[in-house]
Backbone as a ProteinNet text record, in pm:
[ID]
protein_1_A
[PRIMARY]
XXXXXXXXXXXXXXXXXXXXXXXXXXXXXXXXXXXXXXXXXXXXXXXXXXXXXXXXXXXXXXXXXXXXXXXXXXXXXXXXXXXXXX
[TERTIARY]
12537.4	12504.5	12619.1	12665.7	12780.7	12764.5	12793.2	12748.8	12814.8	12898.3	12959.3	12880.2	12817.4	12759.2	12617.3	12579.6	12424.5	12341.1	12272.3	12188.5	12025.2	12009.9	11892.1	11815.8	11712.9	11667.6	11650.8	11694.9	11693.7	11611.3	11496.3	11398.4	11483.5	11430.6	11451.4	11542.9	11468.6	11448.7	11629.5	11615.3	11732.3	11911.5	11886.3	12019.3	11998.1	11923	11915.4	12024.1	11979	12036.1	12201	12239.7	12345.3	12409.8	12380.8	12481.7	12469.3	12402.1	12420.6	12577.7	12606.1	12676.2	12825.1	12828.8	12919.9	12945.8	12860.5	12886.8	13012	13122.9	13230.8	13245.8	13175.5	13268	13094.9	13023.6	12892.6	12801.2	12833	12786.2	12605.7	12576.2	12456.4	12443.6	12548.4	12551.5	12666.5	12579	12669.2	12781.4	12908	12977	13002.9	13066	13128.8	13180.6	13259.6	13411.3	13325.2	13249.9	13208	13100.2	12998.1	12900.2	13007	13108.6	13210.3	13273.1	13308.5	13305.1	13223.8	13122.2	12970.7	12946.9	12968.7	12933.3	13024.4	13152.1	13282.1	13234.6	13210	13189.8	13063.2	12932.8	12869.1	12895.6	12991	13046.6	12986.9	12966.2	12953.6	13038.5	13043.4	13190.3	13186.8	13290.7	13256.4	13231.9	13277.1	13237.8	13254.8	13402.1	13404	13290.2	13245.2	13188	13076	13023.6	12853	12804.1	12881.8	12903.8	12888	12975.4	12950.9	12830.8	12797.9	12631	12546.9	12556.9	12450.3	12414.8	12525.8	12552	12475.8	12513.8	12487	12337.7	12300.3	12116.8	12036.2	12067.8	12018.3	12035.5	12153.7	12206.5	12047.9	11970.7	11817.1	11875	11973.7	12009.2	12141.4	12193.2	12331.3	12477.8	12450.5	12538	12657.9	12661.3	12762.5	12778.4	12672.5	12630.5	12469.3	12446.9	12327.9	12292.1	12197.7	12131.8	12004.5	11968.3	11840.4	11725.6	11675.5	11621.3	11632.4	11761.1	11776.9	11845.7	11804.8	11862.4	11733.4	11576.4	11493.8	11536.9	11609.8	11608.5	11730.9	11840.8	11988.5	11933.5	11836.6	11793.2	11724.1	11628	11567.9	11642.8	11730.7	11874.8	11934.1	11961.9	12074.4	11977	11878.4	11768.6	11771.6	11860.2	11875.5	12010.1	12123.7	12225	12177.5	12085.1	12089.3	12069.7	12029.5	11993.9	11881.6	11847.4	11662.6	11629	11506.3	11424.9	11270.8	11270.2	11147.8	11011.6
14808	14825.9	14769.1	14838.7	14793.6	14687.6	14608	14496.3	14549.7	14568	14573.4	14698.6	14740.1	14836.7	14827.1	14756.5	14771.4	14717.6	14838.4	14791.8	14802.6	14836	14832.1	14725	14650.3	14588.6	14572.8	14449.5	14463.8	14340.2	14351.2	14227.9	14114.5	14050.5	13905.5	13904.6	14006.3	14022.8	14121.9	14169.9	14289.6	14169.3	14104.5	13974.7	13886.3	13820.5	13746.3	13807.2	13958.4	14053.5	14046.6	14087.6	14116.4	13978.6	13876.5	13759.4	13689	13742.2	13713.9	13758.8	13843	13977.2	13903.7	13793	13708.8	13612.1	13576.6	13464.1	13516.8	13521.5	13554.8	13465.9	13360.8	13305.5	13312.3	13368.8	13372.8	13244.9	13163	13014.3	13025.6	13136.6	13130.4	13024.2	13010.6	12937.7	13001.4	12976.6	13048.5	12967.9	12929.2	12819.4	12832.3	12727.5	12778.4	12911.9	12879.5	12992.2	13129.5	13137.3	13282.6	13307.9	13233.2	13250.1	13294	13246	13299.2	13421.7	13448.9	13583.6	13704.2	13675.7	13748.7	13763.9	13643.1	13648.9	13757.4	13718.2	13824.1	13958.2	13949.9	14112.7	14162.4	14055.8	14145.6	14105.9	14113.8	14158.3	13996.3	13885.5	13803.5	13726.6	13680.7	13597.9	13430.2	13407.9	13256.7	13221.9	13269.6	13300.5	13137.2	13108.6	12973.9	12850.7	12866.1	12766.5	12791.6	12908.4	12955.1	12925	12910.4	12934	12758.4	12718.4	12517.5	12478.3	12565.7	12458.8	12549.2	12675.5	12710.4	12636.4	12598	12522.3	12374	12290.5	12205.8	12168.9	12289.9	12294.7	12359.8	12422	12492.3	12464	12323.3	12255.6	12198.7	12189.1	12038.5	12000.3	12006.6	11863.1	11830.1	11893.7	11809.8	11840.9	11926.1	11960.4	12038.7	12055.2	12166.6	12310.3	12362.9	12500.4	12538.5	12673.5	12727.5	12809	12716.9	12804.7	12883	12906.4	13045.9	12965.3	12790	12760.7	12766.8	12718.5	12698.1	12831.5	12928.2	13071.4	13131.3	13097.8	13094.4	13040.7	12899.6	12842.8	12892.8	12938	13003.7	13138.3	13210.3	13366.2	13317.7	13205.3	13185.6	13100.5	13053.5	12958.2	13082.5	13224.4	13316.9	13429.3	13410.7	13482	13449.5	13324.6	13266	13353.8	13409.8	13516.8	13660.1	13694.7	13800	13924.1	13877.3	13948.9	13975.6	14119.9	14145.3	14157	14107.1	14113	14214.2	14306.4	14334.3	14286.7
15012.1	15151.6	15235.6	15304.8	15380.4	15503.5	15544.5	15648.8	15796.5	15825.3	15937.5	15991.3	16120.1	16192.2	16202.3	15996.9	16072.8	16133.8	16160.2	16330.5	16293.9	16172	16158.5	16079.2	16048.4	16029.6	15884	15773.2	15653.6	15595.3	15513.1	15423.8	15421.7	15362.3	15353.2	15235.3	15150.9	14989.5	14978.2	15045.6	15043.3	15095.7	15263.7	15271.7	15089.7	15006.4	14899	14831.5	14821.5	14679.7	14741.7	14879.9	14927	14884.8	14951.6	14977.2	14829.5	14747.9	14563.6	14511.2	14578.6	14550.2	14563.7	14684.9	14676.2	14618	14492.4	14353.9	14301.5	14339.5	14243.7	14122.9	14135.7	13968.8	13859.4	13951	13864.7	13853.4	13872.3	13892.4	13909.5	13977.9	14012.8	14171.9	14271.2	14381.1	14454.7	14638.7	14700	14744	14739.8	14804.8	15033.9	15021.9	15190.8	15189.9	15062.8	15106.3	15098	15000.2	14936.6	15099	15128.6	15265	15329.5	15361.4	15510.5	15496.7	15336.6	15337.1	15361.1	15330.9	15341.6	15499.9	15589.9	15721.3	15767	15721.8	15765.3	15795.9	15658.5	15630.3	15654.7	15712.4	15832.7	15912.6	15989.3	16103.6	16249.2	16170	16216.1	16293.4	16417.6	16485.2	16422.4	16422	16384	16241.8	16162.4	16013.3	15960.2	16007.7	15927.6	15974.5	16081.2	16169.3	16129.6	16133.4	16086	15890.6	15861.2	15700.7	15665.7	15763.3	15730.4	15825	15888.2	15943	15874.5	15840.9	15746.3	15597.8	15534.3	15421.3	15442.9	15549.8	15583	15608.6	15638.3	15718.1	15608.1	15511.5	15395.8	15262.2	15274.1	15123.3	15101.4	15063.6	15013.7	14944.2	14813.2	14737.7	14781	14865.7	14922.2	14821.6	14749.6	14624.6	14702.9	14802.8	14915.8	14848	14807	14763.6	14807	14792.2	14808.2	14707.2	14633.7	14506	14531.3	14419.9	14412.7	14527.9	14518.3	14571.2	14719.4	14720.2	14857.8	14962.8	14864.5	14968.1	15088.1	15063.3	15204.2	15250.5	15317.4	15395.9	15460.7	15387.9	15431.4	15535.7	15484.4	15495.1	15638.4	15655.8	15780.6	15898.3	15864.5	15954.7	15966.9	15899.1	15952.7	16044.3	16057.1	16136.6	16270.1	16324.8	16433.3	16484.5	16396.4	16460.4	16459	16470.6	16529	16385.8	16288.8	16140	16203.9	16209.2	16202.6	16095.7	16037.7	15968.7	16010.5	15866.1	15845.5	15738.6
[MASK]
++++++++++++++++++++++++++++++++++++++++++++++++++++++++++++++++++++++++++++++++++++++

């Protein structure tokens, strides 16, 4: 699913699968760098800035990653820019 343009409204379940998509080393965790890419590329302003308070507000064990657990809380902190949810 391509990020940049869309305007229509995507699950909760559907951003999880996408921003998975940016585990490049497979780790099973999203880092800063990999989130800021993801923001990038939906078409988000502020990528580096949004990516370290999302991390920051969505880390629960403080590990400076976002794992399987802690990706609701990433998915409902990025609901505040302007992601619609259905």
């Amino acid at each position: 699913m391509p990020w940049k343009g869309v305007s229509v409204p995507i699950s909760e379940e559907q951003l999880k699968q996408n921003l998975k998509k940016y585990d490049k080393n497979g780790d099973g965790k999203i880092s800063k760098q990999e989130l800021k890419l993801a923001f990038k590329e939906m078409g988000l302003s502020f990528c580096r800035w949004r990516a370290g308070k999302t991390i920051r507000h969505a880390d629960i064990n403080k590990d400076g990653y976002i794992n399987e657990e802690e990706m609701s809380e990433l998915v409902k902190y990025a609901s505040k820019w302007g992601i619609n949810f259905y």
